[in-house]
PQR file with spaces between the fields and no chain letter, atoms N, CA, C, O and H, PARSE charges and radii, in Angstrom:
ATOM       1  N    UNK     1      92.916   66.640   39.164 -0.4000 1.5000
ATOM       2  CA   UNK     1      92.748   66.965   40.579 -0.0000 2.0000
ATOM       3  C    UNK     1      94.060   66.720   41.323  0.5500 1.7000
ATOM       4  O    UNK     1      94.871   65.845   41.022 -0.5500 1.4000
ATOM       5  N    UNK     2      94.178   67.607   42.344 -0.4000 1.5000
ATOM       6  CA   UNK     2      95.923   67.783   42.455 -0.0000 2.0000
ATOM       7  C    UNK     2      95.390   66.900   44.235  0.5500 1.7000
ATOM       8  O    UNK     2      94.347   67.070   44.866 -0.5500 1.4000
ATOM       9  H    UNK     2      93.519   68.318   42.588  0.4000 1.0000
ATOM      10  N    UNK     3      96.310   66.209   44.493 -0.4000 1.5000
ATOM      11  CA   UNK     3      96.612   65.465   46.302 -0.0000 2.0000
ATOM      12  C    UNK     3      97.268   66.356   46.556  0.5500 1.7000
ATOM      13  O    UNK     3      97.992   66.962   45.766 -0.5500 1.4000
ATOM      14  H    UNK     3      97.158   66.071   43.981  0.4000 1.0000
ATOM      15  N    UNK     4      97.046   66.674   48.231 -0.4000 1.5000
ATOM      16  CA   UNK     4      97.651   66.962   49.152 -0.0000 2.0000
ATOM      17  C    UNK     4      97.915   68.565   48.408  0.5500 1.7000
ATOM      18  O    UNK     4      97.439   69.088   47.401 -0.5500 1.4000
ATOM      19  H    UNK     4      96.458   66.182   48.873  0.4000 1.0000
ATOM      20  N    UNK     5      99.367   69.244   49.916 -0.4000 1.5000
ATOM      21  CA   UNK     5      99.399   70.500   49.461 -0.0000 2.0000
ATOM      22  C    UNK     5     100.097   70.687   48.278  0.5500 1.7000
ATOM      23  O    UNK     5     100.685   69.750   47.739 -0.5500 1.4000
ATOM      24  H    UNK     5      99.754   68.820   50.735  0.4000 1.0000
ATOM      25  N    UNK     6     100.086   72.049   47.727 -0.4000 1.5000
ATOM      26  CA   UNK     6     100.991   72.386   46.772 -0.0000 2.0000
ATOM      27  C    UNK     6     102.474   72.524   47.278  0.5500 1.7000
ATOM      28  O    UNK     6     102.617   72.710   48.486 -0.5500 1.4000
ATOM      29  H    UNK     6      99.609   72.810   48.164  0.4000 1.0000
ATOM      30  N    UNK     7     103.592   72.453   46.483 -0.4000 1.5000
ATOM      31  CA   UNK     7     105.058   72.535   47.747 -0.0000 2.0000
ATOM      32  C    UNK     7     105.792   73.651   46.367  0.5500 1.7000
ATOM      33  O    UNK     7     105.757   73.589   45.138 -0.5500 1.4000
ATOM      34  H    UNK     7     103.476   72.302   45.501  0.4000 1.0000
ATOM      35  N    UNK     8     106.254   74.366   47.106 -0.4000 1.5000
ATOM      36  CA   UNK     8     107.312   75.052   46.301 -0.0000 2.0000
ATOM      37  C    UNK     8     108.158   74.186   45.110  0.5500 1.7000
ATOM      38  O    UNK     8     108.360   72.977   44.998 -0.5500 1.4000
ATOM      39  H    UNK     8     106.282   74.416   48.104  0.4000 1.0000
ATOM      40  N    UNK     9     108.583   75.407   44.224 -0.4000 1.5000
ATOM      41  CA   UNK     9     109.411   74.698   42.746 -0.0000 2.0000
ATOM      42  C    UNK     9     111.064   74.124   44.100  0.5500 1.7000
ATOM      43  O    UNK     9     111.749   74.598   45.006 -0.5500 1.4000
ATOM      44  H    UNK     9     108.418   76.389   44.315  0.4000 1.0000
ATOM      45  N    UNK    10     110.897   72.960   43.368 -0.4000 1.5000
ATOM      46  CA   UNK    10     112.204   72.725   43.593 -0.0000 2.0000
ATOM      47  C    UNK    10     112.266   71.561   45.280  0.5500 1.7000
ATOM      48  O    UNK    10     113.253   70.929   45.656 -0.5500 1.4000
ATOM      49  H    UNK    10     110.341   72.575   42.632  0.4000 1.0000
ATOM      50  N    UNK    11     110.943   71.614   45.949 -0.4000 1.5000
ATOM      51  CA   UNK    11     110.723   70.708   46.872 -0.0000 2.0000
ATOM      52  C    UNK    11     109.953   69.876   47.048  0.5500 1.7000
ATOM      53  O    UNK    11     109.411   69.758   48.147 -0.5500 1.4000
ATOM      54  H    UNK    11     110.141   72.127   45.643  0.4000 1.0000
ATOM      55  N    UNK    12     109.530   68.602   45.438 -0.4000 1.5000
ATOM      56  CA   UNK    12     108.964   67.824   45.363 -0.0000 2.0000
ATOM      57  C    UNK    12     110.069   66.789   45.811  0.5500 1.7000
ATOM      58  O    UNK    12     111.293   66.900   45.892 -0.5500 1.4000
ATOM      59  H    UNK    12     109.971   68.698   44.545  0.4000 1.0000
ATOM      60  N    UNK    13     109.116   65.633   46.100 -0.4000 1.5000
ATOM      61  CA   UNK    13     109.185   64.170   46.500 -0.0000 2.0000
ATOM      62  C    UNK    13     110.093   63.421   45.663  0.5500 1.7000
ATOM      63  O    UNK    13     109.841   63.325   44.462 -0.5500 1.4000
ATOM      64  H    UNK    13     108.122   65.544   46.034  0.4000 1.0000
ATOM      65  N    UNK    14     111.351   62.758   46.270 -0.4000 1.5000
ATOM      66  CA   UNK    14     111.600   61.743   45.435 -0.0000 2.0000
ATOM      67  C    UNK    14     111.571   60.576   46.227  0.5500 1.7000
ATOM      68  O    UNK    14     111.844   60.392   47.413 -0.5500 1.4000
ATOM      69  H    UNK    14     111.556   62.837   47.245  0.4000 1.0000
ATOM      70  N    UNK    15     111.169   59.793   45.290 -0.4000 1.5000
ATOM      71  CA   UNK    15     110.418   58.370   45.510 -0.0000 2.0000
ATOM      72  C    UNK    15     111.654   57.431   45.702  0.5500 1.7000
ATOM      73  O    UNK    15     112.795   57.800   45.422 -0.5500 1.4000
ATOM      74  H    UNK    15     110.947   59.942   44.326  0.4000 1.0000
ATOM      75  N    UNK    16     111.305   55.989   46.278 -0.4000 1.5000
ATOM      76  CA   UNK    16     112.074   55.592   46.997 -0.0000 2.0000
ATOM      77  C    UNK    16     113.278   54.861   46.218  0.5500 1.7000
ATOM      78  O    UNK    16     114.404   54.540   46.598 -0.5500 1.4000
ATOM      79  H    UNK    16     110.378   55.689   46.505  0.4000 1.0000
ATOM      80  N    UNK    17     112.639   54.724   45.028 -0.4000 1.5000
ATOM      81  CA   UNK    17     113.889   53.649   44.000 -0.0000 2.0000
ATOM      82  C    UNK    17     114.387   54.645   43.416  0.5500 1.7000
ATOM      83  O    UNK    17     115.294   54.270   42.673 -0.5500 1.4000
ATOM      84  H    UNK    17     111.724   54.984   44.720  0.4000 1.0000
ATOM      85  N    UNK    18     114.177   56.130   43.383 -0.4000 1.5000
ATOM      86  CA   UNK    18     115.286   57.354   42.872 -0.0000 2.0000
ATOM      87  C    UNK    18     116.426   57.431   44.609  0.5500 1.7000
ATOM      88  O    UNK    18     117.617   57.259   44.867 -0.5500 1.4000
ATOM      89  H    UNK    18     113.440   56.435   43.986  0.4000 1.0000
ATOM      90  N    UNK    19     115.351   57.736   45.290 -0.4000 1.5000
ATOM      91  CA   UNK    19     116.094   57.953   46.629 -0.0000 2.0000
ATOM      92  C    UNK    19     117.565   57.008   46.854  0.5500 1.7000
ATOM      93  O    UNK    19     118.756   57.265   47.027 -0.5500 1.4000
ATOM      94  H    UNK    19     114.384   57.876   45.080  0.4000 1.0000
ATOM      95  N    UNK    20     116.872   56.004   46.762 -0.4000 1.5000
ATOM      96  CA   UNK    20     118.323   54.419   46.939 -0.0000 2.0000
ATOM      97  C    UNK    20     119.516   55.226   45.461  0.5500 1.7000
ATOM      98  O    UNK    20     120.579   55.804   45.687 -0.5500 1.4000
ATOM      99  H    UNK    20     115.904   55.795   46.622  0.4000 1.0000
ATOM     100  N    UNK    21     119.054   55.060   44.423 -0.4000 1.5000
ATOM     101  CA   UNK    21     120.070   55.444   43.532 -0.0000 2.0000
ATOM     102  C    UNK    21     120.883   56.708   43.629  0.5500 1.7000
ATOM     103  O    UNK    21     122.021   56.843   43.181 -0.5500 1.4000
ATOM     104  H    UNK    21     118.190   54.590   44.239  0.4000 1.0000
ATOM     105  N    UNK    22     120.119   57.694   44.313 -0.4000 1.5000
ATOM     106  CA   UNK    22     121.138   59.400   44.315 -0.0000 2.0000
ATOM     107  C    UNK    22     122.121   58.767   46.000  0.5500 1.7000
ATOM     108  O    UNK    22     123.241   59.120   46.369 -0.5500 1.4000
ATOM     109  H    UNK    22     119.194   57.585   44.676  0.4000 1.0000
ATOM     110  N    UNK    23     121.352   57.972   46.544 -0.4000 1.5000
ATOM     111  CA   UNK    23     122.112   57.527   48.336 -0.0000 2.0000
ATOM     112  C    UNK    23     123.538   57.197   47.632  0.5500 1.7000
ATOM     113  O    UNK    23     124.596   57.819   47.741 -0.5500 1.4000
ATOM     114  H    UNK    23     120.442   57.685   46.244  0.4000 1.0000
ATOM     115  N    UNK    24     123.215   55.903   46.795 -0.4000 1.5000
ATOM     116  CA   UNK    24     124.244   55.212   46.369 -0.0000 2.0000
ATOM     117  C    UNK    24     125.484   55.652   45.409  0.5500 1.7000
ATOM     118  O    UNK    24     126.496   54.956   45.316 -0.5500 1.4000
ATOM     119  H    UNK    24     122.356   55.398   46.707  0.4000 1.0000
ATOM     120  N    UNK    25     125.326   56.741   44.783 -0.4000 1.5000
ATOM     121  CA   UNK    25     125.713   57.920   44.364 -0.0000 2.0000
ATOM     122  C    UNK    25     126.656   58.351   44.758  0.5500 1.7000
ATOM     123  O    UNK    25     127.833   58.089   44.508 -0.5500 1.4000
ATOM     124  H    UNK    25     124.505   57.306   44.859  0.4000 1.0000
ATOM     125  N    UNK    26     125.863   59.561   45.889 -0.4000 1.5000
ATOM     126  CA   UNK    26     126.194   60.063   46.665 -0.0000 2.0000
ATOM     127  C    UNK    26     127.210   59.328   47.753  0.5500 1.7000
ATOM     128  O    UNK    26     128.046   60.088   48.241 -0.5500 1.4000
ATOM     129  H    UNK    26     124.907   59.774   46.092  0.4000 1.0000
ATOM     130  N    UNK    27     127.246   57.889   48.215 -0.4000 1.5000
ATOM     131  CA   UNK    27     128.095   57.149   48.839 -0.0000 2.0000
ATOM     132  C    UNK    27     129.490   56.307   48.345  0.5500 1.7000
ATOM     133  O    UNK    27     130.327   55.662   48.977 -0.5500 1.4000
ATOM     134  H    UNK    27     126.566   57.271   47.820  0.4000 1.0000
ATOM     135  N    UNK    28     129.287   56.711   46.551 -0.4000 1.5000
ATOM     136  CA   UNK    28     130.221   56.491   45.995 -0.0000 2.0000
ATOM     137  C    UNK    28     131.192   57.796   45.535  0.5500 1.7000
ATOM     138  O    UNK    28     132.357   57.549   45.224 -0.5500 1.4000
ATOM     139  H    UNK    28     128.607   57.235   46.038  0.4000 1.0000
ATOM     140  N    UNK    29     130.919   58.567   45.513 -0.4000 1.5000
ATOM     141  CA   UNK    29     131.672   59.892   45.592 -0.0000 2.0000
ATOM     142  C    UNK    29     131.808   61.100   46.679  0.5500 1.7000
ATOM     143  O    UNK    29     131.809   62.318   46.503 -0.5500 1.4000
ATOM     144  H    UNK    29     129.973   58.768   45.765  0.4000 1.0000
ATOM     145  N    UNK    30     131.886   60.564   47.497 -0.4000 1.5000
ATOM     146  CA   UNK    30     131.959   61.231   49.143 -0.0000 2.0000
ATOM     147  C    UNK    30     133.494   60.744   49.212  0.5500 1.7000
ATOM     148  O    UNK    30     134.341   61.611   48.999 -0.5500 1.4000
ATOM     149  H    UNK    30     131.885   59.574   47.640  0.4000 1.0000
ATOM     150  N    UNK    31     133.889   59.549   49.467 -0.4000 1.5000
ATOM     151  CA   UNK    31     135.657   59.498   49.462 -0.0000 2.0000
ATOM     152  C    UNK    31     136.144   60.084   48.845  0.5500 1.7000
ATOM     153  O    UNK    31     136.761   61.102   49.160 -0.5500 1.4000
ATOM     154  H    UNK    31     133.200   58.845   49.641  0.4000 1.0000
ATOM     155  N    UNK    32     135.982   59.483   47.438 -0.4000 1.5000
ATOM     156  CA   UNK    32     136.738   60.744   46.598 -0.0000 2.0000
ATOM     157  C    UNK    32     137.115   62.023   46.873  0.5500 1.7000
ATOM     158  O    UNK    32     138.206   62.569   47.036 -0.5500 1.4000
ATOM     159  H    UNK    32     135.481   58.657   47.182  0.4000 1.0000
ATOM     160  N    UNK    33     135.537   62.528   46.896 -0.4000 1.5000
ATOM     161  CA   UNK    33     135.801   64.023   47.223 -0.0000 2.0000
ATOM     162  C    UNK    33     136.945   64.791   48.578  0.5500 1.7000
ATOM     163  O    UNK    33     137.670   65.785   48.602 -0.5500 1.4000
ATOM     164  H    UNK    33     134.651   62.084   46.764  0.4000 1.0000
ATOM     165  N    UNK    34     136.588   63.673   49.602 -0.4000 1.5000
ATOM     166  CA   UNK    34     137.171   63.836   50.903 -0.0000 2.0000
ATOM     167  C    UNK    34     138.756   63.352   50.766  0.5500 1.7000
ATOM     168  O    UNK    34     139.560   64.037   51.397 -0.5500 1.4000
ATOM     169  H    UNK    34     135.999   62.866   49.582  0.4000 1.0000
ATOM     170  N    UNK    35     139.306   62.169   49.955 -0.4000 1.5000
ATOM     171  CA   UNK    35     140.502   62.432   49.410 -0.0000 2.0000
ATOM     172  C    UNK    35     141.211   63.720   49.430  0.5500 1.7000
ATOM     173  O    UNK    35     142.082   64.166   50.177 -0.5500 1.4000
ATOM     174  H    UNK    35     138.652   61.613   49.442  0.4000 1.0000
ATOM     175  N    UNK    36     140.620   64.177   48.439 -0.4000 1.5000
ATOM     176  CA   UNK    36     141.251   65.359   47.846 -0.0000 2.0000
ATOM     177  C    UNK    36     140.865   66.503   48.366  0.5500 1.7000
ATOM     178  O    UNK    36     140.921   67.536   47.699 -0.5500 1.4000
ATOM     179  H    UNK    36     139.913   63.815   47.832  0.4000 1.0000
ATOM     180  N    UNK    37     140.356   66.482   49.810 -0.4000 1.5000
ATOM     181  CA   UNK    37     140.361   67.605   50.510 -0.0000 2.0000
ATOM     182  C    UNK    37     139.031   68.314   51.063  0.5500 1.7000
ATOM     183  O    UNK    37     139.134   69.129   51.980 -0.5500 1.4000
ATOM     184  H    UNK    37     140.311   65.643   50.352  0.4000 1.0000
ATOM     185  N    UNK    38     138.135   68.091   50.664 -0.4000 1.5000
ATOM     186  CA   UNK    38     136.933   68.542   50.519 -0.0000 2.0000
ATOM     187  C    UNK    38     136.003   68.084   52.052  0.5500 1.7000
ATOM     188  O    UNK    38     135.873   67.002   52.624 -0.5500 1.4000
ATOM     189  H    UNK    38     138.051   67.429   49.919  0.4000 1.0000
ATOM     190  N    UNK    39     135.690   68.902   52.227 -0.4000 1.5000
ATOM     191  CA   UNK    39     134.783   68.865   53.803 -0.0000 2.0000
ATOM     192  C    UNK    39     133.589   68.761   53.463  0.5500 1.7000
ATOM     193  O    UNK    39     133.351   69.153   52.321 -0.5500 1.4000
ATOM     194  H    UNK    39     135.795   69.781   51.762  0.4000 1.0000
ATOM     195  N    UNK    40     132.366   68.195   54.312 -0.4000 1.5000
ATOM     196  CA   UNK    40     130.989   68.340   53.985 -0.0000 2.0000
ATOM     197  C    UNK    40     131.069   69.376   54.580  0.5500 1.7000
ATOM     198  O    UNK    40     131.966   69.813   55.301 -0.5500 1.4000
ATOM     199  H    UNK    40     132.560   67.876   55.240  0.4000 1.0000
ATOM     200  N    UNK    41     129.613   70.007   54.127 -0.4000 1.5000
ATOM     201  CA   UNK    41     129.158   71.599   54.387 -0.0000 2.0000
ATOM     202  C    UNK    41     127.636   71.163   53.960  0.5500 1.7000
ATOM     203  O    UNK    41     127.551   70.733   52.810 -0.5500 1.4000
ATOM     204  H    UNK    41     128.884   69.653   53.542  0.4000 1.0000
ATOM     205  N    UNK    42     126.398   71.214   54.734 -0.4000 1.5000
ATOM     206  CA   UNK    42     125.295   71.487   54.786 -0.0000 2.0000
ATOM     207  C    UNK    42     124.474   72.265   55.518  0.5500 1.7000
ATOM     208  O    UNK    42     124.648   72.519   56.710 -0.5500 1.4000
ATOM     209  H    UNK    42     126.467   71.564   55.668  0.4000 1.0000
ATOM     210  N    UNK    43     123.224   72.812   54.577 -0.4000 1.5000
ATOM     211  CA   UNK    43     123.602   74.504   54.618 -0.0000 2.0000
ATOM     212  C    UNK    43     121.718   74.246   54.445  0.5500 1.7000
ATOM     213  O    UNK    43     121.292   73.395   53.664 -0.5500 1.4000
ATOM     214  H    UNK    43     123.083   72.606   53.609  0.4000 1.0000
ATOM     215  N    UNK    44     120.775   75.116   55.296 -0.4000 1.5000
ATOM     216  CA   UNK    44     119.478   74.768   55.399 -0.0000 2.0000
ATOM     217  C    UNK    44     118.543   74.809   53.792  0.5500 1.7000
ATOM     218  O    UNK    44     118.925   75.396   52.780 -0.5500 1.4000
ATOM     219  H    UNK    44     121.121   75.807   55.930  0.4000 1.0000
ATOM     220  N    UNK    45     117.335   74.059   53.935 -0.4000 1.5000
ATOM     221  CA   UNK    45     116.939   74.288   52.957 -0.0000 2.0000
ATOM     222  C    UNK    45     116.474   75.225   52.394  0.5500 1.7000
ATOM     223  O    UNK    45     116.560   75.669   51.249 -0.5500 1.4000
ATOM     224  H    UNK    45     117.025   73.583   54.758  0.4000 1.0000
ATOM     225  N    UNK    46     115.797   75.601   53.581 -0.4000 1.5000
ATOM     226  CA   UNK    46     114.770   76.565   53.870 -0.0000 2.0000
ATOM     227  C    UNK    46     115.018   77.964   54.853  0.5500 1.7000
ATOM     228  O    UNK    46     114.921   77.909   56.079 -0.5500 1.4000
ATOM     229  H    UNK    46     115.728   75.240   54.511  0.4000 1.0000
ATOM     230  N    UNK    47     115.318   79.086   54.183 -0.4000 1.5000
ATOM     231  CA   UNK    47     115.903   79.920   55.159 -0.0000 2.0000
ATOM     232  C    UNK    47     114.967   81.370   54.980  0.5500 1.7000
ATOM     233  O    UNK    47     114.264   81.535   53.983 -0.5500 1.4000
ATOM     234  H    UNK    47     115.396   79.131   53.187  0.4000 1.0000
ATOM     235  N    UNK    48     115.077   82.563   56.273 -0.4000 1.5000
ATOM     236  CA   UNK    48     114.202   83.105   56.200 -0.0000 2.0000
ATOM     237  C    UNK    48     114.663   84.509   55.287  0.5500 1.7000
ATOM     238  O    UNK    48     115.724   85.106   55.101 -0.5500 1.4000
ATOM     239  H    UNK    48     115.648   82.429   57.083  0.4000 1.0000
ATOM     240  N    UNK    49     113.510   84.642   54.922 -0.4000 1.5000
ATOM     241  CA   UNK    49     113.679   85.834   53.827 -0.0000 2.0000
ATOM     242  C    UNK    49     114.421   86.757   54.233  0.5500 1.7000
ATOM     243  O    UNK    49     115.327   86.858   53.406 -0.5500 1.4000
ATOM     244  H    UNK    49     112.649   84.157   55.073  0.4000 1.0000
ATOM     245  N    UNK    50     114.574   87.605   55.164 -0.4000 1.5000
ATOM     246  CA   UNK    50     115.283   88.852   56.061 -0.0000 2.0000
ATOM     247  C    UNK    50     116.795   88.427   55.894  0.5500 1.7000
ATOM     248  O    UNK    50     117.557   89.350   55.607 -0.5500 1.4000
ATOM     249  H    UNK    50     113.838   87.524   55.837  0.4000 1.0000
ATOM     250  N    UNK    51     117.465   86.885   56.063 -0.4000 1.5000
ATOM     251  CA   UNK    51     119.006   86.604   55.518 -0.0000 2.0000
ATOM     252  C    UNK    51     118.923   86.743   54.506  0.5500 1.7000
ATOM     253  O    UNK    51     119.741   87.512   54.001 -0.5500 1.4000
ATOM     254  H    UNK    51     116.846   86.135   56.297  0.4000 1.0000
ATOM     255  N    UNK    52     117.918   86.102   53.632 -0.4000 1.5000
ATOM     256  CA   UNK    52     118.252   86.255   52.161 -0.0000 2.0000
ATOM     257  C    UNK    52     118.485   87.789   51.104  0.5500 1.7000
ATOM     258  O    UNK    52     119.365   88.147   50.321 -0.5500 1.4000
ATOM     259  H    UNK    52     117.254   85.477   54.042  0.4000 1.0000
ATOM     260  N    UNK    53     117.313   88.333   51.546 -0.4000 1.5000
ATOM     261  CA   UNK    53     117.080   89.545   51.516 -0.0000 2.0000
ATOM     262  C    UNK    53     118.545   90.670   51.504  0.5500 1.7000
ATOM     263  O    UNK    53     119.270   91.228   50.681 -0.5500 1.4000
ATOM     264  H    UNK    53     116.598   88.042   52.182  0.4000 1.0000
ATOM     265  N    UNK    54     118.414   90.566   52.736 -0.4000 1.5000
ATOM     266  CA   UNK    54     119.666   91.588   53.344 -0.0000 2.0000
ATOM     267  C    UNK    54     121.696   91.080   52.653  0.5500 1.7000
ATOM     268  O    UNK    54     122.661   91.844   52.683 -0.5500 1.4000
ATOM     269  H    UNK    54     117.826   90.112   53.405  0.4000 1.0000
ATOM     270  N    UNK    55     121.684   89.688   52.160 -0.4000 1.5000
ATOM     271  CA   UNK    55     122.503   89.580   51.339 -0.0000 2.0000
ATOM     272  C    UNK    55     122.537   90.158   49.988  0.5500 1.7000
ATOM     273  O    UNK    55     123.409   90.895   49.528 -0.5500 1.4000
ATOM     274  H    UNK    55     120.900   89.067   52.136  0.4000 1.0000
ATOM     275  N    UNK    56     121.435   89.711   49.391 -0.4000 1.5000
ATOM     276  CA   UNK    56     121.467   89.737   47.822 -0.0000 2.0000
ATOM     277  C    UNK    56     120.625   90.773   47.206  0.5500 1.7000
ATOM     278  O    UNK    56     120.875   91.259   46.103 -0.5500 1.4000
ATOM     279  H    UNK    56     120.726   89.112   49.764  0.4000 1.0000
ATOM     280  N    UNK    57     119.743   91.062   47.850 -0.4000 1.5000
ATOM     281  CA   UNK    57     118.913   91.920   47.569 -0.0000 2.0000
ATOM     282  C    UNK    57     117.283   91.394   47.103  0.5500 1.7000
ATOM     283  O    UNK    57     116.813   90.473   47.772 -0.5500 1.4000
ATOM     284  H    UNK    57     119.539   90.667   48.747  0.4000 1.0000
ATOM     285  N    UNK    58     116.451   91.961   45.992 -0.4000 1.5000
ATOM     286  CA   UNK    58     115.190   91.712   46.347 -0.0000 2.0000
ATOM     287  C    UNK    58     115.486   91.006   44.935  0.5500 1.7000
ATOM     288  O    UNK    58     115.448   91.918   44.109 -0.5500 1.4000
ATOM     289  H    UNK    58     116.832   92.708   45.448  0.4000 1.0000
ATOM     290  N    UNK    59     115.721   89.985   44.388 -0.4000 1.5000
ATOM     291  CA   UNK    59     116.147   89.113   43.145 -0.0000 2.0000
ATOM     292  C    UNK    59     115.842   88.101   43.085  0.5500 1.7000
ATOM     293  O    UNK    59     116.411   87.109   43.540 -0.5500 1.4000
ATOM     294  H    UNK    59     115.752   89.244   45.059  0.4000 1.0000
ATOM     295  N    UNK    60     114.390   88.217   42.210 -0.4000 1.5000
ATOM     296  CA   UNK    60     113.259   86.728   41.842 -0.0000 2.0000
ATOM     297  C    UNK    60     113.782   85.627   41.816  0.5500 1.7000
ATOM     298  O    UNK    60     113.221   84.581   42.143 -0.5500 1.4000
ATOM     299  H    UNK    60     113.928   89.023   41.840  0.4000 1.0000
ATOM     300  N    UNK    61     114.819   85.729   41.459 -0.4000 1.5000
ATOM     301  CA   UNK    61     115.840   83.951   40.970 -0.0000 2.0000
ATOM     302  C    UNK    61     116.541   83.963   41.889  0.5500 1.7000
ATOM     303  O    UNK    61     117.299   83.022   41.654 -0.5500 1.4000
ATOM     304  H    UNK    61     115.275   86.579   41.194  0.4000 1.0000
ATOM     305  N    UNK    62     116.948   84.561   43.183 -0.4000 1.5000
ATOM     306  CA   UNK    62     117.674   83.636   43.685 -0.0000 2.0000
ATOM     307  C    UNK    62     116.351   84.241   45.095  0.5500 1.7000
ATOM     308  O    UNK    62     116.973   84.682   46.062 -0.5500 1.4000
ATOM     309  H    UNK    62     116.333   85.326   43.373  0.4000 1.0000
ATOM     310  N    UNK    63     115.221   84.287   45.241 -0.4000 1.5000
ATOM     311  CA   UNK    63     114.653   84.500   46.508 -0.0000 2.0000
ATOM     312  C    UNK    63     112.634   84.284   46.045  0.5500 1.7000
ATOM     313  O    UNK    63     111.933   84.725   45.134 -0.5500 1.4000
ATOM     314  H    UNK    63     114.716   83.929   44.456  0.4000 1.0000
ATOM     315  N    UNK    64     112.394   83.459   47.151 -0.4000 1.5000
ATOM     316  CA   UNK    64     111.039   82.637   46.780 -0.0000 2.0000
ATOM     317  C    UNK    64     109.992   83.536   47.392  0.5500 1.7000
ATOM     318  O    UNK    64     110.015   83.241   48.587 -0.5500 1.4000
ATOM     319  H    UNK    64     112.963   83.100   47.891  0.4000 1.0000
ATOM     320  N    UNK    65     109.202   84.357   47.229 -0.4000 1.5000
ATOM     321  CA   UNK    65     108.576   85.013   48.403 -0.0000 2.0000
ATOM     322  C    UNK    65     107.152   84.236   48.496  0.5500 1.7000
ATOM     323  O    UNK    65     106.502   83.875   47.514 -0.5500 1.4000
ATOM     324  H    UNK    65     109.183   84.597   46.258  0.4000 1.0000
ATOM     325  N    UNK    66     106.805   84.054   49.780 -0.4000 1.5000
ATOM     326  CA   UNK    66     105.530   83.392   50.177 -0.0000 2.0000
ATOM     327  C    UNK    66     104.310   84.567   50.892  0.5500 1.7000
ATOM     328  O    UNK    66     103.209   84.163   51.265 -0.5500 1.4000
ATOM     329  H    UNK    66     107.333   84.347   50.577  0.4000 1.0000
């Protein structure tokens, strides 16, 4: 018996003692990267089909249709 809703491939839960370890990670290779030049860039998760669409075309692997 499945809880709660179903969520798309690729937007399950991570739990809180994974969460702390990818933070800590992630907070150890952010200088680095920014050293050597590199800018953050974050970019939505979730975007609507009509951008996606009208870039790439109608292509199962890179577009989720609901």
């Amino acid at each position: 018996m499945q809880r709660g809703p179903v969520t798309p491939k690729g937007f399950g839960d991570i739990m809180p003692e994974e969460a702390k370890k990818r933070r800590s990670m992630i907070n150890a290779v952010i200088p680095v990267l920014e050293k050597y030049g590199f800018v953050p860039l974050e970019t939505p998760t979730v975007e609507f089909a009509d951008t996606i669409l009208g870039k790439y075309g109608e292509d199962e692997k890179t577009c989720l249709h609901f």
